[in-house]
C-alpha positions in Angstrom: -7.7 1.8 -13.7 -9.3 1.8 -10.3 -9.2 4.0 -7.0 -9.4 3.3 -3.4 -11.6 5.2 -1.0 -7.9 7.1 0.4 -6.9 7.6 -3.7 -4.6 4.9 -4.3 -4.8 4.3 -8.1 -4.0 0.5 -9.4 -4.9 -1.9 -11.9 -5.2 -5.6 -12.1 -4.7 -8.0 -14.4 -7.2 -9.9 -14.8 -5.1 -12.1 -17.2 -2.8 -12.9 -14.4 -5.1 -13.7 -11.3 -7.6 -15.4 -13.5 -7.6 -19.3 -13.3 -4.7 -19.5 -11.0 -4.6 -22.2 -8.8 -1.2 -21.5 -6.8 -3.0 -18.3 -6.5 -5.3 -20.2 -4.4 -3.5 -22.3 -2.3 -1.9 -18.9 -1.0 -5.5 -17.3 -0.5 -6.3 -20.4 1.8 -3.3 -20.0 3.6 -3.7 -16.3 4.0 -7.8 -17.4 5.3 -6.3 -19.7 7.6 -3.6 -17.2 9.6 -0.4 -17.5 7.7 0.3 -14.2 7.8 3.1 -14.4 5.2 0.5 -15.7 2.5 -1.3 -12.5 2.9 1.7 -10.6 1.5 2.3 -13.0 -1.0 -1.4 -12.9 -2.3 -0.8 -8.9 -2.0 2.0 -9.6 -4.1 0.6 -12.1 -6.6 -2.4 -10.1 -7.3 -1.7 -6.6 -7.5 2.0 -7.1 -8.9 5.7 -6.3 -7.2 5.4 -2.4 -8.6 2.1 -1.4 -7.6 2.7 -3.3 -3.7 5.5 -1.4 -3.4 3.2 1.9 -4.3 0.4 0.6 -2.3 3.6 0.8 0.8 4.5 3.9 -0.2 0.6 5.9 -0.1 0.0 4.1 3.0 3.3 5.3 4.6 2.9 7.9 7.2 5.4 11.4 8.0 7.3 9.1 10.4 8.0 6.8 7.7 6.1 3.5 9.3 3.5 1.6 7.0 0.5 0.8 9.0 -0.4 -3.0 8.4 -4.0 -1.9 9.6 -4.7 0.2 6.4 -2.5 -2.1 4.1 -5.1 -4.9 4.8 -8.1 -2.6 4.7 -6.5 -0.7 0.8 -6.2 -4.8 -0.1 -9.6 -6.0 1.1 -11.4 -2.9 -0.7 -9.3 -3.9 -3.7 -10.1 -7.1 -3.4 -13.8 -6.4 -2.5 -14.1 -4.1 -5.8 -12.2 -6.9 -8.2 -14.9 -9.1 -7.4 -17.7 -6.7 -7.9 -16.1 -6.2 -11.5 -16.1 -9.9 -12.2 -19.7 -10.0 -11.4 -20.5 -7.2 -13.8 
C-alpha cells in the first residue's frame, strides 16, 4: 500500500503492469497528446476501482474533478512505482 502527498491510498500490481506491451503502446500514445490514452493508461495501471477512488478524493464540494490534480496524483504515482522498481 502507498500514499500520495494529498493521502490518496492505492496499490499496484506489479503483476499486471509488469511486461505489458499494450500497456506500452498506450503510454506512447498518452506521450504523444492523445489525451484519451492518458485515461486509459490511468485505467490500465491503477485498475477500474481504485480510478474511480482516485475521481472521487480529487473531487471538490462542487462536485467537479480537477483534471490538473488527477494528472499531478498519477504522475506522483507513477513517479513513486518507478522509484520502487529501482529499489
Amino acid at each position: 500500500m502507498a500514499k500520495t502527498k494529498s493521502g490518496f491510498e492505492y496499490e499496484i500490481d506489479k503483476k499486471q503492469i509488469s511486461d505489458d506491451w499494450e500497456l506500452v503502446e498506450i503510454l506512447v500514445a498518452a506521450d504523444g497528446g492523445d489525451t484519451a490514452a492518458v485515461i486509459r493508461a490511468m485505467k490500465a495501471i491503477l485498475g477500474e476501482e481504485t480510478y474511480q477512488a482516485l475521481k472521487e478524493h480529487i473531487r471538490d464540494e462542487h462536485g467537479k474533478v480537477s483534471a490538473v490534480k488527477m494528472q499531478a496524483e498519477f504522475l506522483e504515482i507513477l513517479n513513486a512505482a518507478g522509484e520502487a522498481a529501482k529499489n
